[in-house]
N, CA and C of each residue as an Amber inpcrd file, in Angstrom:
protein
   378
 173.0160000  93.9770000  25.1440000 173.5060000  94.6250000  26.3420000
 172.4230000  94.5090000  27.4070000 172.5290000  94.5260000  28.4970000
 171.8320000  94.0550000  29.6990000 171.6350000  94.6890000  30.0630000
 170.8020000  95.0310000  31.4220000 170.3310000  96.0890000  32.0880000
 171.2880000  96.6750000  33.4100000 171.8880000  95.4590000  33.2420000
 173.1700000  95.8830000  34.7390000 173.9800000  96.6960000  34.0110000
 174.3450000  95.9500000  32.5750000 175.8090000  97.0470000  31.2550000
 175.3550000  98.1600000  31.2080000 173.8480000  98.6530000  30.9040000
 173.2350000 100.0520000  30.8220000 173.3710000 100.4040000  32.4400000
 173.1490000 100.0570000  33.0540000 173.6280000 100.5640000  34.6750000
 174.9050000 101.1130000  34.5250000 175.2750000  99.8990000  34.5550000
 176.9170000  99.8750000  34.6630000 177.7580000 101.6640000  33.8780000
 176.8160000 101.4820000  32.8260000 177.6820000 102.6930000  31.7160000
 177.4280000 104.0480000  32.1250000 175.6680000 103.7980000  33.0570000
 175.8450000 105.0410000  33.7920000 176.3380000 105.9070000  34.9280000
 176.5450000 104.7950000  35.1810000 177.5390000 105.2730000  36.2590000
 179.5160000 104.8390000  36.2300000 179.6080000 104.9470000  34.7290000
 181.1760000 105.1640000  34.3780000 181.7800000 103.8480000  34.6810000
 180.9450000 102.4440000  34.8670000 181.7680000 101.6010000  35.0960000
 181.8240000 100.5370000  33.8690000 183.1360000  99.8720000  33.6070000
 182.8670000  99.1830000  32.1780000 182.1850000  98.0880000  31.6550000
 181.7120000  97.2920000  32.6070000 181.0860000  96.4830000  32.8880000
 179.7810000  95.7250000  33.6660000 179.2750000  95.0270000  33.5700000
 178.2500000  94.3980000  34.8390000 179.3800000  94.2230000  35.8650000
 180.3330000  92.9280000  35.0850000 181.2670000  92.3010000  35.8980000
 181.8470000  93.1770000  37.0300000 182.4980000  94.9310000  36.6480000
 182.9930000  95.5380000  37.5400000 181.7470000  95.8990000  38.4850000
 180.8890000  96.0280000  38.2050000 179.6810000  96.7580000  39.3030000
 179.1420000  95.8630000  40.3080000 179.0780000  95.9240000  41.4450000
 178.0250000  94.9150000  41.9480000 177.0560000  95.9310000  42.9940000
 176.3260000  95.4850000  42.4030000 175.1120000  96.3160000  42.2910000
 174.5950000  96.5160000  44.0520000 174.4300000  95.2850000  44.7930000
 174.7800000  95.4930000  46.1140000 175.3970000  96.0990000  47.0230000
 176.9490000  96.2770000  46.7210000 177.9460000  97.1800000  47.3240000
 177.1860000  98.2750000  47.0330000 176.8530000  98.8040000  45.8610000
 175.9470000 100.1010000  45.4090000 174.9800000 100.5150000  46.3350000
 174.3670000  99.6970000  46.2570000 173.0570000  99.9870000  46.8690000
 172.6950000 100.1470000  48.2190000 173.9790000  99.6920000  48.9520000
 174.4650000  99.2030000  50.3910000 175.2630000 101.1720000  50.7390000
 175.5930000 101.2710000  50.1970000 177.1170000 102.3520000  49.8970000
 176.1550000 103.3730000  50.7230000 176.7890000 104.5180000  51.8820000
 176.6130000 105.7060000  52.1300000 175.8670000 106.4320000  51.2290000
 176.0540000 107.0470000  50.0620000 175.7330000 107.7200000  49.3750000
 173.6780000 107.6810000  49.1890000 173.8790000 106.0610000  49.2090000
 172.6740000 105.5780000  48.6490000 172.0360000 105.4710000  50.1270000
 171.8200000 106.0650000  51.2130000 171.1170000 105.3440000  52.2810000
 170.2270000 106.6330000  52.4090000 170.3390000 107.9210000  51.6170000
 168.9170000 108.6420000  51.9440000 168.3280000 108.7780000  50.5280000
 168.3480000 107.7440000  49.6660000 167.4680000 107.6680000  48.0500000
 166.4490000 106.3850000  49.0650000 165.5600000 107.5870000  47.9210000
 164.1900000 106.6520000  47.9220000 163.8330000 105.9180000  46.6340000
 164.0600000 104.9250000  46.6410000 163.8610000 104.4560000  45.1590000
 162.8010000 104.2980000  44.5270000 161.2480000 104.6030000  45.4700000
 160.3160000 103.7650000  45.0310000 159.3580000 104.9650000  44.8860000
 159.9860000 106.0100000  44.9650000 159.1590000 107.3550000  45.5240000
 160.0370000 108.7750000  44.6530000 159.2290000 109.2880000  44.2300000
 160.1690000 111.0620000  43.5680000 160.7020000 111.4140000  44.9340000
 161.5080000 112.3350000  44.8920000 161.8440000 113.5000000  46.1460000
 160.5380000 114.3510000  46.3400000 160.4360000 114.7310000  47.6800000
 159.1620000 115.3610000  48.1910000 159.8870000 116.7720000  48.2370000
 159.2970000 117.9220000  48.0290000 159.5500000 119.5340000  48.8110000
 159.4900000 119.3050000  50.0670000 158.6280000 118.8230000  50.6280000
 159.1030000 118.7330000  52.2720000 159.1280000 117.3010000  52.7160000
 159.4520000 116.9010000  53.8570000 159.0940000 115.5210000  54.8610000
 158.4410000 115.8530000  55.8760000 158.1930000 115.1010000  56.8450000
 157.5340000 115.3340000  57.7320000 158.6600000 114.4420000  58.8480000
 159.6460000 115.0900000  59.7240000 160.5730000 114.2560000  60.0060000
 160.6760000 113.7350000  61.7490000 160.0230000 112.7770000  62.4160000
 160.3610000 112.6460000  64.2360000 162.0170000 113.2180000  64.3510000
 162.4130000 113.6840000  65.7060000 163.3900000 114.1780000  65.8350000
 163.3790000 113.8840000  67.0730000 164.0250000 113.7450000  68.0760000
 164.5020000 113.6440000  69.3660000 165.3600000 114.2140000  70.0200000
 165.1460000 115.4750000  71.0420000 165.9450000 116.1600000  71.0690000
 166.1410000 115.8910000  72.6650000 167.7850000 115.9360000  73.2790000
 168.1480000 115.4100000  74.7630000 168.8890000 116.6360000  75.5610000
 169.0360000 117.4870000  74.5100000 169.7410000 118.9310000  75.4850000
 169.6690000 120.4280000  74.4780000 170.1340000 121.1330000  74.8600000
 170.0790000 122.7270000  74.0490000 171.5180000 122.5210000  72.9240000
 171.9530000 121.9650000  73.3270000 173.3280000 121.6580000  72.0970000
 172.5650000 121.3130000  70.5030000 171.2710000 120.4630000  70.4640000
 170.7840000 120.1270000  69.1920000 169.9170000 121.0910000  68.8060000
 169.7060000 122.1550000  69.0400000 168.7620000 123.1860000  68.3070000
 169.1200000 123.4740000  67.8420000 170.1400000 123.4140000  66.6410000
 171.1460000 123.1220000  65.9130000 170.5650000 122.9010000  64.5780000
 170.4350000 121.3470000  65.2140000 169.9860000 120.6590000  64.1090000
 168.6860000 120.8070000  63.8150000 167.6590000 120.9870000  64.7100000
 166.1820000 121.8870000  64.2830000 166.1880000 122.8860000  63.4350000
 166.8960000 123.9810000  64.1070000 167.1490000 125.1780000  62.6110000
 167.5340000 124.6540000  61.2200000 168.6030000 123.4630000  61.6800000
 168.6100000 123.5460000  59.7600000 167.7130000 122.6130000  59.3720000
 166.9420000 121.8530000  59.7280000 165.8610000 120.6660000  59.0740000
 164.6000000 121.8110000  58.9910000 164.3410000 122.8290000  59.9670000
 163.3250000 123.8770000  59.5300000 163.7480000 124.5300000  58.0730000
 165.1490000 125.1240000  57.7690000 165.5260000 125.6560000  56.8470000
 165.7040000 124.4630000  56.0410000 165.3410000 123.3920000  55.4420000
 165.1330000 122.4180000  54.5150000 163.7660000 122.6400000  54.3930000
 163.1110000 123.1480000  54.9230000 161.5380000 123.1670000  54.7120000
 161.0850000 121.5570000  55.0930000 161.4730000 121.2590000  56.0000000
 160.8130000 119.7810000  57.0210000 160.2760000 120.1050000  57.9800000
 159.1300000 119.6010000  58.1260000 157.7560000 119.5510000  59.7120000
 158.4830000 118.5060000  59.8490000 158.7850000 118.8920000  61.6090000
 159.5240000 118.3730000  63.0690000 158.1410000 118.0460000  63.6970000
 158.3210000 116.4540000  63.9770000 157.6640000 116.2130000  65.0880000
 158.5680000 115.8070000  66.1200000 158.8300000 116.6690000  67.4470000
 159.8180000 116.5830000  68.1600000 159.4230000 116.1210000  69.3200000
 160.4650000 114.9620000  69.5850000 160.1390000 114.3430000  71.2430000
 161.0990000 114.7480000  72.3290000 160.3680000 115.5370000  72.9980000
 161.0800000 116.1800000  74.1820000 161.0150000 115.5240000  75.5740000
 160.8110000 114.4190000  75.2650000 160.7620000 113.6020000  76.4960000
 162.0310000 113.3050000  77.4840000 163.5690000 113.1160000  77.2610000
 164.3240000 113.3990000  77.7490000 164.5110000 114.7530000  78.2030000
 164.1460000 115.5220000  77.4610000 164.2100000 116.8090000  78.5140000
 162.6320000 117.3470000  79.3940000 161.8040000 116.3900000  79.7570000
 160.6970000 116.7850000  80.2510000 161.6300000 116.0970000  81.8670000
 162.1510000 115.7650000  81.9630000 163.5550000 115.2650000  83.1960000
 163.9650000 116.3830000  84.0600000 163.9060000 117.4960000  82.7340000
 164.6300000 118.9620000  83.1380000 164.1670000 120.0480000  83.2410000
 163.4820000 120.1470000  83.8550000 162.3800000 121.3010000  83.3430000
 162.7550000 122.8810000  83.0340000 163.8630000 122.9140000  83.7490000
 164.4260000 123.6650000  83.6260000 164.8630000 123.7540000  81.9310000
 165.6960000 123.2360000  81.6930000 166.3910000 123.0890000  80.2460000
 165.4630000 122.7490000  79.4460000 163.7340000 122.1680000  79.4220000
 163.0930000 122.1780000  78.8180000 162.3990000 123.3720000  78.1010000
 162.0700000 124.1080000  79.1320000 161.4740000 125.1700000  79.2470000
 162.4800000 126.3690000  78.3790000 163.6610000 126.2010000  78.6220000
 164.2830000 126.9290000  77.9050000 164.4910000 126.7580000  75.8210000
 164.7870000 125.3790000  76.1230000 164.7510000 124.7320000  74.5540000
 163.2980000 125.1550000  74.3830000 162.6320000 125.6890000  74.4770000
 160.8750000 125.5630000  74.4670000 160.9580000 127.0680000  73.9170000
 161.4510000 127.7290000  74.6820000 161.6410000 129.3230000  74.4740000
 162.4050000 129.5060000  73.3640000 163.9610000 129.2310000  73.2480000
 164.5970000 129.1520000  72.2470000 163.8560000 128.5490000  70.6820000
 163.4440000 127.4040000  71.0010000 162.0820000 127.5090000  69.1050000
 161.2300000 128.1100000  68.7120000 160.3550000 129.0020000  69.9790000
 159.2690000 129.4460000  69.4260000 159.9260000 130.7920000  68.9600000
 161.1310000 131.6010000  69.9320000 161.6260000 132.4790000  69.0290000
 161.9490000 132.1110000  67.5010000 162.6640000 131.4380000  67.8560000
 163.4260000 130.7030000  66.4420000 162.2310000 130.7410000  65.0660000
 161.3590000 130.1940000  65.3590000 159.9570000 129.9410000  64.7760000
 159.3690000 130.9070000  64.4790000 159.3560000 132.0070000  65.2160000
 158.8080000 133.1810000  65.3730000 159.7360000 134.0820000  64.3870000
 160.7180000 134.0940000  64.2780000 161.8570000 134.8250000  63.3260000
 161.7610000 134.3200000  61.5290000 161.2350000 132.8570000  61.7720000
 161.4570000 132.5640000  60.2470000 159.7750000 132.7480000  59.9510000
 159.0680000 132.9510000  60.3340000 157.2880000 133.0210000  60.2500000
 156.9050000 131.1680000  59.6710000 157.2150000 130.9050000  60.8870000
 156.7610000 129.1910000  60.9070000 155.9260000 129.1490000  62.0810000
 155.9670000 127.9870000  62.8120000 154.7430000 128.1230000  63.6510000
 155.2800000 126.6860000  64.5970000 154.6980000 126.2100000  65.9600000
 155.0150000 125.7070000  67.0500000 153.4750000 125.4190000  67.5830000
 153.5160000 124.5140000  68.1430000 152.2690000 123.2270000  68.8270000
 152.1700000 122.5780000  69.8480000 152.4750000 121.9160000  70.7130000
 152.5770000 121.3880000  71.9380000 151.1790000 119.9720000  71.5050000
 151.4670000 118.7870000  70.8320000 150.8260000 118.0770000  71.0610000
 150.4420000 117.4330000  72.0000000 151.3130000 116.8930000  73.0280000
 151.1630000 116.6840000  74.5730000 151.9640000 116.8290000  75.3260000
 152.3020000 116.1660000  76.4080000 153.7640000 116.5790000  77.0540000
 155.1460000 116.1960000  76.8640000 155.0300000 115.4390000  75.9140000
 156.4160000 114.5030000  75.5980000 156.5180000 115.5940000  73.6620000
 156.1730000 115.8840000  72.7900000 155.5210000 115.7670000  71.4710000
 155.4660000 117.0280000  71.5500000 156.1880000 117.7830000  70.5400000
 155.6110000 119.3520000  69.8200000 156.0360000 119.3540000  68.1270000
 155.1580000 119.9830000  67.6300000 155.2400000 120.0090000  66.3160000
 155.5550000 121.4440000  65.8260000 156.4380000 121.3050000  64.5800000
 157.3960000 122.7490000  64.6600000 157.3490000 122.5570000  62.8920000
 156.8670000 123.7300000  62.4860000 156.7240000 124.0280000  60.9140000
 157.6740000 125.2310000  60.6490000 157.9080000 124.8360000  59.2640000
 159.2330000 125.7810000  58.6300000 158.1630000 127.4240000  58.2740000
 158.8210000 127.8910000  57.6410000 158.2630000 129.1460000  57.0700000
 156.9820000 129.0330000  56.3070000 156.1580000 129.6040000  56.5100000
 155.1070000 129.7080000  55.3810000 153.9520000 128.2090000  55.6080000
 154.2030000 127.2010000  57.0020000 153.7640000 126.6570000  57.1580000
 153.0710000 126.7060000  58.5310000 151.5280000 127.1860000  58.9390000
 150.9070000 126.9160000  60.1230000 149.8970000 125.7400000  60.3090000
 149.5750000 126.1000000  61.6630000 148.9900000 124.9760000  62.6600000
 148.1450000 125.5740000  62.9220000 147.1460000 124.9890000  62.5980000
 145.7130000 125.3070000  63.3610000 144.9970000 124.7040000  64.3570000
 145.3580000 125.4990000  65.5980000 145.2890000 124.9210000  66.5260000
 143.8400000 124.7450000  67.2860000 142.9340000 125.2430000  67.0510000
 141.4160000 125.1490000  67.2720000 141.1190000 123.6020000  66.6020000
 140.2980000 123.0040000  67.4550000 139.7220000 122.1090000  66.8080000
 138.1930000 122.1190000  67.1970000 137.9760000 121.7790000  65.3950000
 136.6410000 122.1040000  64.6580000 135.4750000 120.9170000  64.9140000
 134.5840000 121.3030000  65.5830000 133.2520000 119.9130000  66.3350000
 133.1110000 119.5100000  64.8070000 132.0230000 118.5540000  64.9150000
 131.4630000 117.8290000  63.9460000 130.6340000 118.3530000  63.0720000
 130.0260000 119.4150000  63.7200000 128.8170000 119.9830000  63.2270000
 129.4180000 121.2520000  62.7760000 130.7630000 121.9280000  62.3310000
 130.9280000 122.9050000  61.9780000 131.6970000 123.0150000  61.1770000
């Protein structure tokens, strides 16, 4: 028996012949496995955010326990609506005891619960 038939049997199909291993591997299901790597407790994930409609999707990638490095560069356009999405995370952040950064003006970094930023930076000599 082959290694595609032992494939094959684990995943309920009767054959190599029925499986092709490509379609598999190609398939929805399979496009967030990492094959080469265990699953991590967290990621570290870029995000791009273009209006207040996606803080949305920040809350729940924080509640996955994922560090957001977020590019707010479409909304640095708005300052208005920036400033607000700006307000709206650090509450947000502030409610789950996570923590918020401002790497530069485009770039902020946003940690889930139980994860801070230390934002002092330490000379050479200390």
């Amino acid at each position: 028996m082959g290694v595609f038939d032992k494939l094959g049997q684990a995943f309920g199909v009767a054959s190599s012949k029925d499986l092709n291993i490509e379609e598999y591997m190609n398939s929805a299901e399979m496009e967030q496995v990492d094959v080469m790597h265990e699953p991590a407790d967290m990621y570290v994930k870029p995000v791009s955010i273009s209006s207040e409609d996606e803080l949305k999707l920040i809350e729940d990638e924080l509640a996955k326990k994922n560090i957001l490095l977020l590019n707010i560069e479409e909304l640095a356009k708005r300052p208005t609506t920036r400033n607000n999405v700006i307000t709206n995370l650090k509450n947000y952040v502030m409610k789950i005891n996570g923590d918020i950064a401002q790497i530069d003006d485009t770039r902020i970094l946003i940690t889930p619960a139980k994860v801070k930023i230390i934002k002092k930076k330490k000379g050479a000599t200390q």
